[in-house]
N, C-alpha and C positions, 0 to 999 in steps of 0.2 A: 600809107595810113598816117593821119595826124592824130594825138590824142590831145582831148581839152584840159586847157592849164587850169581851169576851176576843179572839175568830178572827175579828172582820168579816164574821161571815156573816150574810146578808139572811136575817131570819124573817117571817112574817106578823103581821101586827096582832095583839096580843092573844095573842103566845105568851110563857110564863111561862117555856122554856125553850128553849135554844138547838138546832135541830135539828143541826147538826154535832159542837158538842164538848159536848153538856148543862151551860152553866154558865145560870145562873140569871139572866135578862131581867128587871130592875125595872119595876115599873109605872110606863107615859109621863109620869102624873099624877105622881109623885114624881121623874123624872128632871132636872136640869139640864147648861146645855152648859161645857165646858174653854173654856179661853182659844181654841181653835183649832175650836172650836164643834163638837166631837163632844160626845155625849150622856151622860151619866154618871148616877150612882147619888148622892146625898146625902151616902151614908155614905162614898165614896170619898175617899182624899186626893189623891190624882194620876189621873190621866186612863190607862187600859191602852195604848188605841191610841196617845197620844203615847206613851208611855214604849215602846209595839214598835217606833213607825217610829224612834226615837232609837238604839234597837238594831240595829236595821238598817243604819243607815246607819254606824254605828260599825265595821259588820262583827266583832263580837266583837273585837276590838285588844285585845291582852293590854296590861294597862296597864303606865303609862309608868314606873313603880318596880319591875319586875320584868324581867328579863334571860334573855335564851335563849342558850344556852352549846350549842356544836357543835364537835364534837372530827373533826379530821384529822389523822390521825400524831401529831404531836410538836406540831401548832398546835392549841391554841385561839382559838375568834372569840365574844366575848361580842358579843349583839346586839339593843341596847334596843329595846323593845316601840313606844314610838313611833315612830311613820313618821317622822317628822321628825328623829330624830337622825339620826348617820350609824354607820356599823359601823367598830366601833374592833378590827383583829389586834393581840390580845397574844402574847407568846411570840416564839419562833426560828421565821421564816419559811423552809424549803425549800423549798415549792413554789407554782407561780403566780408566780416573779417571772421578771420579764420578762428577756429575751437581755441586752438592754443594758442593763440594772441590774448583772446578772450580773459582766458584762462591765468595768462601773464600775469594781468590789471585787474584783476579781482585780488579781495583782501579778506579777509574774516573779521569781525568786529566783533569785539565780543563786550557786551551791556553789563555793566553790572550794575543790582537793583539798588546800591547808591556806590557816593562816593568813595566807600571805602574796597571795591572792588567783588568779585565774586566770591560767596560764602562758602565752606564746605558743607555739603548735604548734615552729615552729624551734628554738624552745628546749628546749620539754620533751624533744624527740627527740634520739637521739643520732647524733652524727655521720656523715653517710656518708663509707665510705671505699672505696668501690669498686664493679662491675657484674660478674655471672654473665652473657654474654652467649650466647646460641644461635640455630643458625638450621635445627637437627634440626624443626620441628614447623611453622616461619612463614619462610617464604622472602623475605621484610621482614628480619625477625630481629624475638626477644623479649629483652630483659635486667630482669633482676632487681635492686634497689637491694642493698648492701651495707651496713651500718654498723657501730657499733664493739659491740660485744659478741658476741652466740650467735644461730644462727640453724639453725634444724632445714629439711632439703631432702629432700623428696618428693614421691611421687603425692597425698598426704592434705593434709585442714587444718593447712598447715603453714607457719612463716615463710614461706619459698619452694618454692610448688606448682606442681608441674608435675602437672595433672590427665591429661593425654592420653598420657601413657604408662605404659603397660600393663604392661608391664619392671620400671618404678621401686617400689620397695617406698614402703609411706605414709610412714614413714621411715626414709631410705635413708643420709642421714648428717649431720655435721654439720660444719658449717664456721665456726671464731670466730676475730674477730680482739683482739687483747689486744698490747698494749705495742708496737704497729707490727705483727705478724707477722700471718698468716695461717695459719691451723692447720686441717685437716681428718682428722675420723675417720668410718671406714663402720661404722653404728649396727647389726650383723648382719645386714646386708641379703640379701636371699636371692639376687640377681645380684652382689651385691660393687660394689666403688666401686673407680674406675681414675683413676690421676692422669699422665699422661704416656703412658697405654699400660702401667703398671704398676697389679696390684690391691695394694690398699695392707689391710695386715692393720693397723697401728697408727698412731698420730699421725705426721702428717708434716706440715712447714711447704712453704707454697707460693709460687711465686714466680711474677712479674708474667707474663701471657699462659701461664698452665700451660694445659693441657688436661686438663679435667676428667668423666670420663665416667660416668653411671648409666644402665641399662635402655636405653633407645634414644635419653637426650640427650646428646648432650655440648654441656659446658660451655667458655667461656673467657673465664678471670679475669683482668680486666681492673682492675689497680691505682687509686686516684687520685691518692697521694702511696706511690709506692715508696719509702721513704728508706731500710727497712733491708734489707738481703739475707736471705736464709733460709739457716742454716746449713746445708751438704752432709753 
Protein backbone atom coordinates (compact mmCIF):
# COMPACT_ATOMS: atom_id res chain seq x y z
CA UNK A 1 0.00 0.00 0.00
CA UNK A 2 1.35 3.43 -0.92
CA UNK A 3 -0.11 6.54 0.88
CA UNK A 4 -0.26 9.98 -1.13
CA UNK A 5 2.32 12.62 -0.11
CA UNK A 6 -0.37 15.44 -0.70
CA UNK A 7 -3.94 14.06 1.49
CA UNK A 8 -2.52 10.87 3.21
CA UNK A 9 -4.58 8.63 1.59
CA UNK A 10 -3.75 4.95 1.42
CA UNK A 11 -3.58 3.79 -2.44
CA UNK A 12 -2.82 0.38 -3.82
CA UNK A 13 0.63 -0.65 -4.90
CA UNK A 14 1.40 0.51 -8.30
CA UNK A 15 -1.17 3.40 -8.47
CA UNK A 16 0.23 6.35 -10.51
CA UNK A 17 -2.40 8.50 -8.99
CA UNK A 18 -3.99 9.39 -5.94
CA UNK A 19 -7.65 8.02 -5.72
CA UNK A 20 -8.94 10.88 -3.54
CA UNK A 21 -7.53 14.13 -4.51
CA UNK A 22 -5.67 12.86 -8.17
CA UNK A 23 -2.23 14.30 -7.46
CA UNK A 24 0.35 12.37 -8.87
CA UNK A 25 2.12 9.09 -6.84
CA UNK A 26 5.99 8.70 -7.77
CA UNK A 27 7.37 5.58 -8.48
CA UNK A 28 8.50 3.45 -5.13
CA UNK A 29 11.79 2.89 -7.16
CA UNK A 30 12.52 6.69 -7.17
CA UNK A 31 11.11 7.60 -3.97
CA UNK A 32 13.09 8.57 -0.78
CA UNK A 33 12.28 9.12 3.09
CA UNK A 34 12.26 12.98 5.15
CA UNK A 35 14.09 13.23 8.15
CA UNK A 36 10.71 11.99 9.92
CA UNK A 37 10.68 8.90 7.51
CA UNK A 38 7.72 9.63 5.23
CA UNK A 39 8.37 9.00 1.68
CA UNK A 40 8.99 11.55 -0.75
CA UNK A 41 9.68 12.33 -4.33
CA UNK A 42 13.52 13.36 -5.44
CA UNK A 43 12.55 16.29 -6.91
CA UNK A 44 11.02 17.47 -3.70
CA UNK A 45 12.48 20.17 -1.33
CA UNK A 46 10.54 19.60 1.80
CA UNK A 47 8.55 16.94 2.78
CA UNK A 48 4.19 17.78 2.22
CA UNK A 49 3.15 15.77 5.08
CA UNK A 50 5.65 17.48 7.55
CA UNK A 51 5.13 20.94 6.32
CA UNK A 52 0.71 19.83 6.85
CA UNK A 53 1.24 18.51 10.43
CA UNK A 54 3.49 21.88 11.11
CA UNK A 55 0.29 23.70 9.97
CA UNK A 56 -1.69 22.10 11.98
CA UNK A 57 -0.46 22.20 14.86
CA UNK A 58 0.17 26.02 14.41
CA UNK A 59 -3.64 26.20 13.90
CA UNK A 60 -3.20 29.06 11.21
CA UNK A 61 -1.85 31.85 14.04
CA UNK A 62 -1.95 34.98 12.35
CA UNK A 63 1.65 35.84 12.77
CA UNK A 64 3.34 37.61 15.38
CA UNK A 65 4.06 41.06 13.38
CA UNK A 66 0.56 41.64 12.57
CA UNK A 67 -2.16 42.97 14.99
CA UNK A 68 -5.92 42.64 15.28
CA UNK A 69 -7.53 45.94 16.09
CA UNK A 70 -11.40 45.68 17.57
CA UNK A 71 -13.38 48.62 18.05
CA UNK A 72 -15.89 49.18 21.21
CA UNK A 73 -17.40 52.53 21.39
CA UNK A 74 -14.69 54.91 21.97
CA UNK A 75 -12.09 51.93 22.84
CA UNK A 76 -9.76 50.44 20.95
CA UNK A 77 -8.01 46.97 21.88
CA UNK A 78 -5.01 46.14 19.58
CA UNK A 79 -4.35 42.48 19.84
CA UNK A 80 -1.07 40.72 18.85
CA UNK A 81 -1.37 37.64 16.92
CA UNK A 82 0.92 35.73 19.20
CA UNK A 83 -0.56 33.84 21.94
CA UNK A 84 2.03 34.65 24.01
CA UNK A 85 1.86 38.25 24.22
CA UNK A 86 -0.74 39.84 26.37
CA UNK A 87 -3.68 42.41 25.10
CA UNK A 88 -2.59 45.74 25.48
CA UNK A 89 -6.25 48.55 25.82
CA UNK A 90 -5.38 51.70 24.25
CA UNK A 91 -7.55 54.63 24.34
CA UNK A 92 -10.24 56.10 27.18
CA UNK A 93 -11.45 53.15 28.94
CA UNK A 94 -15.63 53.30 29.87
CA UNK A 95 -16.46 50.18 30.10
CA UNK A 96 -15.42 46.93 31.84
CA UNK A 97 -13.79 48.64 34.68
CA UNK A 98 -14.53 47.38 37.74
CA UNK A 99 -16.98 49.13 40.89
CA UNK A 100 -13.90 49.69 42.89
CA UNK A 101 -11.72 51.17 40.30
CA UNK A 102 -14.54 53.30 39.75
CA UNK A 103 -14.99 54.01 42.95
CA UNK A 104 -10.80 54.77 43.36
CA UNK A 105 -11.16 57.90 40.87
CA UNK A 106 -14.13 59.47 42.10
CA UNK A 107 -13.77 62.53 44.42
CA UNK A 108 -16.45 64.56 46.09
CA UNK A 109 -16.56 68.28 45.12
CA UNK A 110 -18.04 70.20 47.34
CA UNK A 111 -19.51 74.03 45.69
CA UNK A 112 -19.61 76.59 47.76
CA UNK A 113 -22.25 79.25 46.98
CA UNK A 114 -19.19 81.70 46.85
CA UNK A 115 -15.71 82.22 47.41
CA UNK A 116 -15.56 82.37 50.82
CA UNK A 117 -16.63 78.68 51.22
CA UNK A 118 -19.57 76.85 52.68
CA UNK A 119 -21.76 78.66 55.28
CA UNK A 120 -23.21 77.11 58.43
CA UNK A 121 -26.95 76.44 58.30
CA UNK A 122 -27.29 79.12 61.63
CA UNK A 123 -25.79 81.23 59.88
CA UNK A 124 -26.88 81.55 56.43
CA UNK A 125 -30.44 81.78 57.98
CA UNK A 126 -32.09 84.53 59.22
CA UNK A 127 -32.92 85.12 62.44
CA UNK A 128 -35.98 83.92 64.20
CA UNK A 129 -38.04 86.29 65.80
CA UNK A 130 -41.09 84.73 66.69
CA UNK A 131 -43.99 81.64 66.39
CA UNK A 132 -47.61 81.63 64.45
CA UNK A 133 -49.04 79.33 66.90
CA UNK A 134 -52.63 77.29 66.53
CA UNK A 135 -54.39 74.72 67.83
CA UNK A 136 -57.75 75.09 65.12
CA UNK A 137 -56.55 71.64 63.20
CA UNK A 138 -54.08 69.71 66.27
CA UNK A 139 -55.44 69.72 69.64
CA UNK A 140 -51.40 69.43 70.64
CA UNK A 141 -51.09 72.64 69.00
CA UNK A 142 -48.90 73.48 65.58
CA UNK A 143 -46.67 76.62 65.42
CA UNK A 144 -44.87 77.99 62.74
CA UNK A 145 -41.05 79.42 62.88
CA UNK A 146 -41.12 83.13 62.29
CA UNK A 147 -37.95 85.07 61.07
CA UNK A 148 -36.79 88.34 59.97
CA UNK A 149 -37.86 89.20 56.64
CA UNK A 150 -41.38 88.10 54.32
CA UNK A 151 -43.16 85.25 54.53
CA UNK A 152 -46.24 84.35 52.44
CA UNK A 153 -49.28 82.32 54.68
CA UNK A 154 -51.59 79.85 53.02
CA UNK A 155 -53.29 76.79 52.04
CA UNK A 156 -50.54 76.35 48.95
CA UNK A 157 -46.61 75.87 48.77
CA UNK A 158 -46.10 78.37 50.78
CA UNK A 159 -43.56 80.05 53.50
CA UNK A 160 -46.16 78.83 56.05
CA UNK A 161 -48.87 76.25 54.79
CA UNK A 162 -51.52 75.32 56.32
CA UNK A 163 -52.73 72.50 53.89
CA UNK A 164 -55.96 71.32 55.64
CA UNK A 165 -58.01 74.12 55.40
CA UNK A 166 -60.22 74.39 53.01
CA UNK A 167 -61.19 78.28 53.74
CA UNK A 168 -57.55 79.48 53.51
CA UNK A 169 -56.98 80.91 50.02
CA UNK A 170 -53.13 79.40 48.50
CA UNK A 171 -52.16 82.78 49.40
CA UNK A 172 -54.05 84.25 51.89
CA UNK A 173 -51.67 86.95 53.14
CA UNK A 174 -48.62 88.18 54.12
CA UNK A 175 -46.91 88.82 57.19
CA UNK A 176 -43.05 90.66 57.53
CA UNK A 177 -41.15 91.70 59.99
CA UNK A 178 -38.53 94.61 59.36
CA UNK A 179 -36.76 97.00 61.83
CA UNK A 180 -38.59 95.30 65.04
CA UNK A 181 -42.22 95.58 63.84
CA UNK A 182 -44.51 93.04 62.68
CA UNK A 183 -46.64 94.05 59.73
CA UNK A 184 -49.46 91.97 58.02
CA UNK A 185 -51.30 92.50 54.82
CA UNK A 186 -54.44 90.22 53.22
CA UNK A 187 -52.98 89.36 49.64
CA UNK A 188 -57.02 89.51 48.12
CA UNK A 189 -57.85 86.58 49.75
CA UNK A 190 -61.21 85.51 48.95
CA UNK A 191 -62.39 85.00 52.93
CA UNK A 192 -60.20 88.24 53.97
CA UNK A 193 -57.73 88.14 56.93
CA UNK A 194 -58.82 89.19 60.48
CA UNK A 195 -56.65 90.49 63.05
CA UNK A 196 -58.21 90.83 66.51
CA UNK A 197 -61.73 90.13 65.17
CA UNK A 198 -61.32 93.02 62.71
CA UNK A 199 -60.92 92.23 58.60
CA UNK A 200 -58.04 94.19 57.95
CA UNK A 201 -58.42 95.97 54.28
CA UNK A 202 -54.41 97.40 54.43
CA UNK A 203 -51.20 97.23 56.22
CA UNK A 204 -51.43 97.11 59.86
CA UNK A 205 -48.60 96.57 62.46
CA UNK A 206 -49.05 93.78 65.06
CA UNK A 207 -48.49 93.34 68.46
CA UNK A 208 -47.40 90.44 70.81
CA UNK A 209 -50.38 87.56 71.35
CA UNK A 210 -52.79 89.40 68.52
CA UNK A 211 -55.01 87.15 67.20
CA UNK A 212 -54.73 86.29 63.90
CA UNK A 213 -57.36 84.66 61.77
CA UNK A 214 -57.68 83.05 57.97
CA UNK A 215 -60.43 80.52 56.61
CA UNK A 216 -60.97 78.26 59.60
CA UNK A 217 -57.36 79.00 61.49
CA UNK A 218 -56.59 81.19 63.77
CA UNK A 219 -53.55 82.18 64.57
CA UNK A 220 -51.47 83.65 67.70
CA UNK A 221 -48.50 85.64 67.34
CA UNK A 222 -46.37 84.91 69.75
CA UNK A 223 -43.38 87.59 69.92
CA UNK A 224 -39.72 86.57 70.98
CA UNK A 225 -38.06 89.81 71.69
CA UNK A 226 -41.08 92.35 71.81
CA UNK A 227 -38.89 95.56 72.19
CA UNK A 228 -40.95 97.85 70.18
CA UNK A 229 -44.73 98.64 70.50
CA UNK A 230 -46.72 99.00 67.23
CA UNK A 231 -47.99 102.29 66.72
CA UNK A 232 -52.13 102.62 67.25
Amino acid sequence: MIQCPKCRTTNPDGARFCKACRAPIPNISEKIRCPNGHIMDPTWKDCPICRADTGSRRGLTTPSHEKTFMQSGNVSLKVSGDPRRKTKVEGPVSEGISADAKKARRKTVVISPDQNGPKNDAIAKPRMVGFLVTYSHEPSGTYYEIREGRHMIGAGNVDISVKGDKNMSSEQAILLFRRGLFWMRDNLSTNGTFVNGEEITKDVTLNNYDKITMGDTEFTLIMIEPSKKAPQ
